[in-house]
DOVEXLUM-409908 format. One line per 5 residues: number of its first residue (from 0); for each residue x, y, z of N, C-alpha, C. Coordinates in steps of 0.05 Angstrom, whole numbers, always signed. Layout:
# DOVEXLUM-409908
NUM) X Y Z X Y Z X Y Z | ... .
# end
This chain:
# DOVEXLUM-409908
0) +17 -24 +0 +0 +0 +0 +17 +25 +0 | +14 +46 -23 +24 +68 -14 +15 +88 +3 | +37 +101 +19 +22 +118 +41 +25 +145 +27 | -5 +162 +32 +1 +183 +28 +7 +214 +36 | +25 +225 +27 +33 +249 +47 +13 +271 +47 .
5) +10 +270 +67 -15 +302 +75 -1 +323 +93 | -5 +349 +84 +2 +371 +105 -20 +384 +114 | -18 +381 +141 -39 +380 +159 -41 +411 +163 | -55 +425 +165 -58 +450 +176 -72 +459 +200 | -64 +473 +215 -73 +473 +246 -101 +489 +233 .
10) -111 +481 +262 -145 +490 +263 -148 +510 +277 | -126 +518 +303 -133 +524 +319 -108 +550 +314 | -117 +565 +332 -100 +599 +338 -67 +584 +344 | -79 +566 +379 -51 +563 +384 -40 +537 +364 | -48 +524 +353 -34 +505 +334 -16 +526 +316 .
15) -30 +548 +304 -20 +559 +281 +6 +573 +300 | +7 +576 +321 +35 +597 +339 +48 +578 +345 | +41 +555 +349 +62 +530 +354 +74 +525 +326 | +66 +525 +304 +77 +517 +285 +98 +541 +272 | +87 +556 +273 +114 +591 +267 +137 +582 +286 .
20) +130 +580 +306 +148 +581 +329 +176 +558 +325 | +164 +544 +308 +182 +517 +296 +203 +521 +281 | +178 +531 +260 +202 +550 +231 +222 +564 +246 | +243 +564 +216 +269 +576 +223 +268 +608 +231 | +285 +619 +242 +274 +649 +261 +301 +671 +244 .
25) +295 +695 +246 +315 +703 +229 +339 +701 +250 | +329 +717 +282 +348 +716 +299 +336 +690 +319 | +346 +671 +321 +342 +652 +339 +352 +659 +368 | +333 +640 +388 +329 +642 +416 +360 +628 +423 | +357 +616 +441 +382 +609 +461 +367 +582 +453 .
30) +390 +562 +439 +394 +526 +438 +387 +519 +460 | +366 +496 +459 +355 +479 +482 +377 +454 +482 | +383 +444 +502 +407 +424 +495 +387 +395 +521 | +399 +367 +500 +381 +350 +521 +409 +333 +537 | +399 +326 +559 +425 +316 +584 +415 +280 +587 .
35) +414 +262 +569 +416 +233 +577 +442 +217 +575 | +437 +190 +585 +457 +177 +586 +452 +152 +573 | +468 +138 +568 +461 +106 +551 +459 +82 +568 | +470 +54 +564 +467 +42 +581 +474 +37 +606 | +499 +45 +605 +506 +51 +642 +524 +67 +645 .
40) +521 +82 +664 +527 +100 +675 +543 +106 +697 | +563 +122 +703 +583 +124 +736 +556 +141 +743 | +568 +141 +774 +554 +163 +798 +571 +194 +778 | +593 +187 +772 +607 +212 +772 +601 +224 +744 | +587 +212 +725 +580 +220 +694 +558 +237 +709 .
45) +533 +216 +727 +507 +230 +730 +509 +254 +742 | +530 +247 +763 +532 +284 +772 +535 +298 +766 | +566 +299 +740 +568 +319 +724 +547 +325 +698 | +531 +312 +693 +511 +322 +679 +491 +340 +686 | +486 +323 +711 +455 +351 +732 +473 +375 +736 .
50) +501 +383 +732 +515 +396 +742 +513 +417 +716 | +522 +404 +695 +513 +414 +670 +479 +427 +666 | +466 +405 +667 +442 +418 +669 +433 +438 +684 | +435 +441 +713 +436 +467 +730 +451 +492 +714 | +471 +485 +705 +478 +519 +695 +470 +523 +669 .
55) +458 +508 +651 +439 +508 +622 +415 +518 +625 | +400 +511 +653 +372 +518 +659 +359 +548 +657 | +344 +553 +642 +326 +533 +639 +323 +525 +610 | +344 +534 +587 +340 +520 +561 +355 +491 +561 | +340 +467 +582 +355 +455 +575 +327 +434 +590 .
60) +331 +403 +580 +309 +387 +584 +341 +361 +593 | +328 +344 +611 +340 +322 +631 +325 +298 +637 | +333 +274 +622 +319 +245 +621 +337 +226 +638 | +312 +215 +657 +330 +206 +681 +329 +175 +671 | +314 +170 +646 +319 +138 +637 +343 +132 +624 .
65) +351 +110 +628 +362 +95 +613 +366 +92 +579 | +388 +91 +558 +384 +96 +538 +399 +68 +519 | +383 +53 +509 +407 +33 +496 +416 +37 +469 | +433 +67 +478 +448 +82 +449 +478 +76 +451 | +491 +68 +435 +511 +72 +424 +525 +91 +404 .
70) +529 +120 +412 +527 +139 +383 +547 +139 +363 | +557 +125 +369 +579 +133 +346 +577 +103 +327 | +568 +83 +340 +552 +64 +319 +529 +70 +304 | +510 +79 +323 +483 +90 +301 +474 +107 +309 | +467 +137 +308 +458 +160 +321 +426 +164 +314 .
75) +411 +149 +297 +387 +147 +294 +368 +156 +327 | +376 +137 +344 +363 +146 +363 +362 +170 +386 | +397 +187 +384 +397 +203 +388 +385 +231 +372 | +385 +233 +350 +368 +244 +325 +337 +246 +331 | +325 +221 +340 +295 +220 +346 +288 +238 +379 .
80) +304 +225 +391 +302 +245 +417 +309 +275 +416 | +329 +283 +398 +332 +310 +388 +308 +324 +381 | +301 +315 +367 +278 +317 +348 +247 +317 +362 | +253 +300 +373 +223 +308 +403 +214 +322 +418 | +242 +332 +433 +251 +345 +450 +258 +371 +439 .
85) +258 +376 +417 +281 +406 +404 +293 +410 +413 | +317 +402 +419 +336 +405 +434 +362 +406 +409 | +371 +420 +395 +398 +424 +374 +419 +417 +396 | +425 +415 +410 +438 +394 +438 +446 +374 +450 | +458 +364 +447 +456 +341 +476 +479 +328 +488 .
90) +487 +318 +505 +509 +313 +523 +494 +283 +537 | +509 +267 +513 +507 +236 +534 +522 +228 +546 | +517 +208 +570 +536 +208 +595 +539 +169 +596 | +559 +158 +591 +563 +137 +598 +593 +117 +605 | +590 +93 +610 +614 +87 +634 +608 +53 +617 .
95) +647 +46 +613 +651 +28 +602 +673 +18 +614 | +682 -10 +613 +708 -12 +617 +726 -3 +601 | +724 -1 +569 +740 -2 +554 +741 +33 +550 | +722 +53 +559 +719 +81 +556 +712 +89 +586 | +714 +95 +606 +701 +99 +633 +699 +125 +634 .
100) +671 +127 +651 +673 +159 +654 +666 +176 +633 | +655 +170 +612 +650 +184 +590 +631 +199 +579 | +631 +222 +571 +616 +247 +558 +612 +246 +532 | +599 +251 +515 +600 +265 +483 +578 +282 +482 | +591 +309 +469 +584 +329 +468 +575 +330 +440 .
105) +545 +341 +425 +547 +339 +403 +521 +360 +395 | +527 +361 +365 +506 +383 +358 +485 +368 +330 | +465 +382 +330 +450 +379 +303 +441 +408 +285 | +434 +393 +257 +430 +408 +240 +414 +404 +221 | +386 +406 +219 +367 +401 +202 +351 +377 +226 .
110) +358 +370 +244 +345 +342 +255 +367 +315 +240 | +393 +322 +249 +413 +303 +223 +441 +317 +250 | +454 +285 +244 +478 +298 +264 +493 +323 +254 | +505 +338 +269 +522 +359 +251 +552 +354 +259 | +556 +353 +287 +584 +341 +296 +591 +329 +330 .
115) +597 +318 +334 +595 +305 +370 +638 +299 +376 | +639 +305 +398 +663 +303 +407 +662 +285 +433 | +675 +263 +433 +673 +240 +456 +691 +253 +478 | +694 +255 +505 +705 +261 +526 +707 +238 +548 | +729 +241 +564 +742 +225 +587 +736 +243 +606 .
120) +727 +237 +621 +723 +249 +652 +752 +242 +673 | +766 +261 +670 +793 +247 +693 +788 +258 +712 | +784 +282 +729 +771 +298 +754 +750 +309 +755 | +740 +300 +779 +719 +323 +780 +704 +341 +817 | +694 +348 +815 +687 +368 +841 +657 +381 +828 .
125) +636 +368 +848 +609 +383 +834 +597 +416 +853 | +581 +420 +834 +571 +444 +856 +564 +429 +886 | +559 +412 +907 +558 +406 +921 +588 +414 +937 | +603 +401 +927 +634 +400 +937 +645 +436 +944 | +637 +457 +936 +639 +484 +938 +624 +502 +964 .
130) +630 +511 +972 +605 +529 +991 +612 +553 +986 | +597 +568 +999 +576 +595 +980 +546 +592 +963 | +545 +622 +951 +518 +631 +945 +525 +617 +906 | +499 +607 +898 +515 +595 +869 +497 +628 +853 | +501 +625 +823 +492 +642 +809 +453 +642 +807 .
135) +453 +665 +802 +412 +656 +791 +416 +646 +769 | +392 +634 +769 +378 +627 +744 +377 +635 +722 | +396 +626 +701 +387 +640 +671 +404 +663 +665 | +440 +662 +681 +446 +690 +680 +465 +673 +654 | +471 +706 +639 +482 +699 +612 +520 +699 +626 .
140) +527 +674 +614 +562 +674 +624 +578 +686 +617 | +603 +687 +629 +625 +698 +607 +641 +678 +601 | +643 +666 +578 +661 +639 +566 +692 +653 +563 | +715 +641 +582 +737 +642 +575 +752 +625 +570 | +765 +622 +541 +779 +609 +531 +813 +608 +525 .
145) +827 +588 +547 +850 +601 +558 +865 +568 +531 | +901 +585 +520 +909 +555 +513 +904 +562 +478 | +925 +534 +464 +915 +527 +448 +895 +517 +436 | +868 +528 +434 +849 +522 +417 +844 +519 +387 | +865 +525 +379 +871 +524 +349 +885 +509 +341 .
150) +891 +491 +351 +915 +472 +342 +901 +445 +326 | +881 +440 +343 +866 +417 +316 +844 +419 +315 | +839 +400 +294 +806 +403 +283 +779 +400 +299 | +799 +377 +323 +773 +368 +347 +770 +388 +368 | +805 +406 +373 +798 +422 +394 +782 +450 +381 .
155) +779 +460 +355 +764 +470 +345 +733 +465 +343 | +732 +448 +334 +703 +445 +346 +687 +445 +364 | +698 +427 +391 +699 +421 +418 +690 +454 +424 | +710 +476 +419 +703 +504 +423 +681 +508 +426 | +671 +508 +387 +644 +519 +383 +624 +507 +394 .
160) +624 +480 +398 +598 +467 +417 +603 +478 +447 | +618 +487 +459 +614 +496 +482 +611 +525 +485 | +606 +538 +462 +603 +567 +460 +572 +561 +459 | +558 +543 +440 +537 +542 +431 +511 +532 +459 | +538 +517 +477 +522 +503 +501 +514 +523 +516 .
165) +535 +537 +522 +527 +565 +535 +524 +589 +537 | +510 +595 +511 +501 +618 +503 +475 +619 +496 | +463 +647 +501 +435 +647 +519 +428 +669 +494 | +418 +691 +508 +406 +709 +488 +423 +732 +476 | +415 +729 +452 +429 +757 +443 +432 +782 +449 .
170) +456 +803 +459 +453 +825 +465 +473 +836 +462 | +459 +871 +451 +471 +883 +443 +492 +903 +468 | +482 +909 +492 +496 +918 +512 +492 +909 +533 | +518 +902 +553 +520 +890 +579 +522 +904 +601 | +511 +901 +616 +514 +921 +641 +541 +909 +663 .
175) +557 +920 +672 +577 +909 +692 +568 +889 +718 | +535 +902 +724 +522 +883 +742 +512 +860 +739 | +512 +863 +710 +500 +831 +693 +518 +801 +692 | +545 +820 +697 +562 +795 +696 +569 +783 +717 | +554 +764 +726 +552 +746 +745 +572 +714 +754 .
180) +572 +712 +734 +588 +683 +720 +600 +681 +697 | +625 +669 +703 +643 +663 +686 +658 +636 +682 | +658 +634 +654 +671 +596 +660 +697 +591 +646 | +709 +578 +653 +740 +580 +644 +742 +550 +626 | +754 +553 +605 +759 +530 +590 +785 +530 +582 .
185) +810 +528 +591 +830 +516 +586 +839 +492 +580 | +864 +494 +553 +874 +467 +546 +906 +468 +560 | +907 +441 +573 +936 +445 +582 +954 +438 +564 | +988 +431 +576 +1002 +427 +558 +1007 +402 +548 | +993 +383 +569 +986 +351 +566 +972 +341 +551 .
190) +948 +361 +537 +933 +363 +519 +907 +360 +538 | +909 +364 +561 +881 +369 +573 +857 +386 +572 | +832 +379 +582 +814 +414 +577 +808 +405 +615 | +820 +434 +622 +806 +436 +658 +788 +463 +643 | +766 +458 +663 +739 +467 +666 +737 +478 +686 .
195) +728 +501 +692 +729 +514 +716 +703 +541 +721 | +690 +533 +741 +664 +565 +735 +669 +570 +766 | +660 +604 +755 +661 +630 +782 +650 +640 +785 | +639 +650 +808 +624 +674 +808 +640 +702 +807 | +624 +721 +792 +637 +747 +793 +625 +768 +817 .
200) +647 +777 +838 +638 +794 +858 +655 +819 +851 | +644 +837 +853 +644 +867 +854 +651 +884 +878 | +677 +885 +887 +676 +899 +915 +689 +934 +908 | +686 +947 +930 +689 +967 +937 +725 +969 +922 | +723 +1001 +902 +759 +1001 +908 +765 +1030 +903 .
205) +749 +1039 +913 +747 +1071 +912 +744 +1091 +895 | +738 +1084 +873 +748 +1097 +841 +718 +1088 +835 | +703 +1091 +807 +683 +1098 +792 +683 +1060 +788 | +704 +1048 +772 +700 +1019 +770 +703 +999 +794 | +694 +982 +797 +693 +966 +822 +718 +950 +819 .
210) +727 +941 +839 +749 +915 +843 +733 +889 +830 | +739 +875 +818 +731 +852 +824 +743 +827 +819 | +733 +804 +833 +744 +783 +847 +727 +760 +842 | +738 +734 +828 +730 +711 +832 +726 +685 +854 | +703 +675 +850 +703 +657 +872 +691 +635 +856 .
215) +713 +604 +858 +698 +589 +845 +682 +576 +860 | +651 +565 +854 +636 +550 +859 +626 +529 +846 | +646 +521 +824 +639 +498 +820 +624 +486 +796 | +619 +470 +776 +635 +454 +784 +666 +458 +766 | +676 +433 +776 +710 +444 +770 +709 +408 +758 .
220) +732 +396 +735 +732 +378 +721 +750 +379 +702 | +771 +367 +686 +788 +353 +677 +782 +337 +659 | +781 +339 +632 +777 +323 +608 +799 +311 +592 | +797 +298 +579 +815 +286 +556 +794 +273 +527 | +811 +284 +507 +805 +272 +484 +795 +247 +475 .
225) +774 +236 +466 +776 +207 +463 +767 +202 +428 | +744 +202 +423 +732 +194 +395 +715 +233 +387 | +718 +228 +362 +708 +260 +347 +689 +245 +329 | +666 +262 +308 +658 +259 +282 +656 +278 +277 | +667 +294 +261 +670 +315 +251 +654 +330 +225 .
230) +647 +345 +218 +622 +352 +195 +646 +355 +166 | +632 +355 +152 +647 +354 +112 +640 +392 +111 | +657 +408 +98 +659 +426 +100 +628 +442 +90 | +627 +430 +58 +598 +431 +56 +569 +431 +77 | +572 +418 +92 +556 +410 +113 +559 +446 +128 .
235) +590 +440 +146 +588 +463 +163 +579 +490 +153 | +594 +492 +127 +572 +522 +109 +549 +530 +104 | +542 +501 +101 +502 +509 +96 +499 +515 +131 | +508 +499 +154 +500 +508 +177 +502 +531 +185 | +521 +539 +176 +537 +578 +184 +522 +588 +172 .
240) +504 +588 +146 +499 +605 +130 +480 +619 +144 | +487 +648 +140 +466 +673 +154 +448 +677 +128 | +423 +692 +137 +407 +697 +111 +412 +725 +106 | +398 +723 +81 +402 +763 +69 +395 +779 +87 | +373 +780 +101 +357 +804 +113 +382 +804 +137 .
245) +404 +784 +147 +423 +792 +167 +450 +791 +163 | +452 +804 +135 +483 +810 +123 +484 +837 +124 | +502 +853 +127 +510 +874 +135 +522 +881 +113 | +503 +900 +99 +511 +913 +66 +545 +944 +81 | +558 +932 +62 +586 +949 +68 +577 +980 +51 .
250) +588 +1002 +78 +580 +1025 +73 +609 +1043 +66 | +608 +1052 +37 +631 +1062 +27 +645 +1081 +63 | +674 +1093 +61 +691 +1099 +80 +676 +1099 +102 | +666 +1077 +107 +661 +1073 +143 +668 +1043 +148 | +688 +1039 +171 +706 +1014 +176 +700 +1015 +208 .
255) +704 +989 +220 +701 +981 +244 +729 +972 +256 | +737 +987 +282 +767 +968 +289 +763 +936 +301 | +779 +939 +316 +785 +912 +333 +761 +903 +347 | +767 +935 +369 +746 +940 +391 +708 +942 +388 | +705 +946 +358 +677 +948 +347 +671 +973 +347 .
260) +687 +996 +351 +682 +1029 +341 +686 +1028 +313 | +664 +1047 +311 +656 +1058 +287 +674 +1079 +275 | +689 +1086 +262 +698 +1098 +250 +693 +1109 +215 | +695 +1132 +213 +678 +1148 +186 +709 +1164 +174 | +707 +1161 +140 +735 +1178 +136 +713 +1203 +107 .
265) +714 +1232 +118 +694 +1250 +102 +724 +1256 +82 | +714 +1261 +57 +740 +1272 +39 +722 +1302 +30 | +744 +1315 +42 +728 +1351 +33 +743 +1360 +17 | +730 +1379 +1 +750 +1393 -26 +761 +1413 -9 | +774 +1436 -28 +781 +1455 -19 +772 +1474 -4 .
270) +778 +1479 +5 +767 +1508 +38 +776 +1532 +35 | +759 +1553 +27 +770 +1587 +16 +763 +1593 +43 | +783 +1597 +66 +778 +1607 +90 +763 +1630 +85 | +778 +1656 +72 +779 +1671 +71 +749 +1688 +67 | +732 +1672 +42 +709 +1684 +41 +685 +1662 +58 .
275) +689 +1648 +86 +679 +1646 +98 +653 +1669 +111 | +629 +1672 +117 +611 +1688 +143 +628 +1686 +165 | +636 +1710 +174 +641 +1710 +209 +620 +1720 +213 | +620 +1720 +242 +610 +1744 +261 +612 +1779 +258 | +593 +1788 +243 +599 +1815 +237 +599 +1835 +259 .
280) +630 +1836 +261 +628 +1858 +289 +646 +1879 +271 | +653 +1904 +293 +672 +1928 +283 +706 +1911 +278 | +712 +1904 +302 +733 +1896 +306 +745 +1876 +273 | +721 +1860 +267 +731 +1839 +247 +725 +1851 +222 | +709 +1877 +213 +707 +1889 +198 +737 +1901 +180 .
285) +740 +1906 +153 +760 +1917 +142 +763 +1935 +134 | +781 +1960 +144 +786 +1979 +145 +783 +1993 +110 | +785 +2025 +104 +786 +2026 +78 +819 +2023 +64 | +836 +2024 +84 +866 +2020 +71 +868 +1986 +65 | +860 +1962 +74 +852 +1940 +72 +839 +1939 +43 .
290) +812 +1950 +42 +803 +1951 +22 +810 +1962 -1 | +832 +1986 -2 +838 +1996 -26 +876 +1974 -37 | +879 +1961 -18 +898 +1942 -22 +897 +1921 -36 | +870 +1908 -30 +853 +1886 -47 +844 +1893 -77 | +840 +1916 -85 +831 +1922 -113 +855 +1926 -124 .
295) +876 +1939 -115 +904 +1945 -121 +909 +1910 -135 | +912 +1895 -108 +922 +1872 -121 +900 +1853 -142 | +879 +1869 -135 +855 +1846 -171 +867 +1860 -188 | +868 +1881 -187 +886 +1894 -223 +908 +1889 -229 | +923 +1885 -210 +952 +1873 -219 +944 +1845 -217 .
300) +935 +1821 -209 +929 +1798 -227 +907 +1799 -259 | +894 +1826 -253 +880 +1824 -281 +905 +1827 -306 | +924 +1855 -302 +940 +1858 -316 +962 +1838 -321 | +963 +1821 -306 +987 +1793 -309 +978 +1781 -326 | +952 +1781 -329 +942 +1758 -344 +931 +1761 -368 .
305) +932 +1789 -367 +922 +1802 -395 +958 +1804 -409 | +976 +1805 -398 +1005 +1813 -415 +1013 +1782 -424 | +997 +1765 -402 +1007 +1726 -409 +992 +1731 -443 | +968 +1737 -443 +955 +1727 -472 +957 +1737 -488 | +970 +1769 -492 +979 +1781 -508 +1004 +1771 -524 .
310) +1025 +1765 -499 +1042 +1747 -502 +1040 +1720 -524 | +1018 +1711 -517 +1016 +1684 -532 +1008 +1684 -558 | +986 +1711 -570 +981 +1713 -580 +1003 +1727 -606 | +1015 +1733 -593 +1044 +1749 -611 +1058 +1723 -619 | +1060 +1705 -597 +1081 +1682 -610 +1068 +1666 -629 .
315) +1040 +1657 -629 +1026 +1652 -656 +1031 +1663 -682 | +1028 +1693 -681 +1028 +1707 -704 +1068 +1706 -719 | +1076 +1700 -698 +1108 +1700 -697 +1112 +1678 -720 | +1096 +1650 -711 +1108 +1627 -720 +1086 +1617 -739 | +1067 +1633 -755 +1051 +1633 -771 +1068 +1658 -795 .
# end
């Protein structure tokens, strides 16, 4: 029997806002990312995941079942849970003899893998292990990225998915009081990534800008490289691709520096100071000896220029 395809159309107000809300956005919200694990699991994967999840919250969804995925054999099922969940995200957590302790970090694109990076858990310390006040809810971070990050293809990527994990909403200006938290991503020279988040405090230091001072709370963790899949270049370009209505048409002599100032270069012709408007006062007024100086000198450039063409006109008749 063939089946046939129908496109269903909502009936209802909120069907039709659920379904926009799907479609692609010009500026998209903050990535929902999903937190499962496969078939078994350490104490120390599950921690560091709710750990993960606490500072993702609230764009972020957490399945406390069991999963009998293997992703790097067949990602089908991670794809379907993507895809349920909307979650362009997800971070599975599982424990092997032959891999222990293990993470993969991965992204999608269309509902289709886009790229996942496998991780070793070698240390860790959860928000529990810290005391103090932790961050609110939903505050946007500051990602610092310490080290060679550029050195290969996996630690390049590995980047962008953790830029993508934790970044929230778009904005155009930050307030000094907004920055609350900060997370540190360093690669060592062992080829490690230590992980490290703080809170940002603001104290007294006498002057207009505040002092300020870190305190970590956690969590804190130690990675190593294990298995990558990496996207075909084609792939990653259609993903990057921005649309027209958010390309930034180039505006003849106006350039941007480093810092994101604007800078403008005006090209002006010539400037006759001289027959400028002032301020008509006595003082800036010109006397009549001034004045009879100025006609003096138009007749002697009239008469220069009348002896040039006479001149010229003789050497014609000369050589004729």
């Amino acid at each position: 029997m063939s089946v046939i395809k129908r496109v269903v159309k909502a009936t209802t107000r909120k069907g039709k806002k659920v379904l926009t809300s799907r479609e692609p956005q010009l500026v998209e919200g903050p990535k929902r990312a999903a937190f499962f694990w496969g078939r078994k699991t350490s104490e120390l994967v599950r921690n560091l995941l709710k750990d993960l999840y606490v500072l993702k919250k609230p764009d972020a969804i957490f399945l406390n079942k069991k999963n009998n995925i293997t992703v790097f054999e067949n990602v089908t099922p991670v794809e379907a849970i993507c895809k349920k969940y909307e979650t362009p995200l997800f971070a599975m957590g599982s424990h092997s003899k032959k891999r222990p302790n293990n993470v993969v970090f991965g992204r999608m694109f269309n509902y289709s893998l886009l790229d996942m990076v496998e991780l070793g858990i070698d240390t860790y310390e959860g928000l529990k292990d810290f005391a103090g006040a932790k961050v609110t809810l939903g505050v946007k971070p500051c990602l610092i990225f310490n080290g060679p990050w550029d050195q290969s293809d996996e630690l390049k990527q590995l980047k962008s998915i953790f830029v993508d994990l934790f970044h929230k909403e778009h904005v155009e200006q930050l307030s000094l009081q907004g920055l609350e938290h900060a997370i540190s991503f360093t690669v060592t020279p062992e080829g490690k990534i230590a992980v490290r988040s703080y809170k940002v405090l603001l104290k007294k230091s006498g002057l207009r800008t505040p002092r300020i001072e870190l305190e970590e709370i956690g969590p804190r963790f130690d990675m190593s490289l294990r298995r990558s899949k990496l996207p075909s270049e084609d792939l990653m370009k259609q993903a990057c691709k921005k649309p027209k209505e958010l390309k930034v048409i180039k505006k003849k002599n106006i350039d941007k520096d480093a810092l994101g100032n604007t800078k403008g270069r005006i090209h002006i012709g010539k400037q006759e100071i001289y027959k400028i408007q002032t301020r008509k006062m006595k003082g800036l007024k010109k006397t009549a000896r001034e004045k009879k100086m100025e006609q003096l000198l138009k007749q002697q450039e009239k008469s220069t220029t009348n002896n040039v063409q006479k001149t010229k006109k003789m050497r014609i008749e000369i050589v004729e």
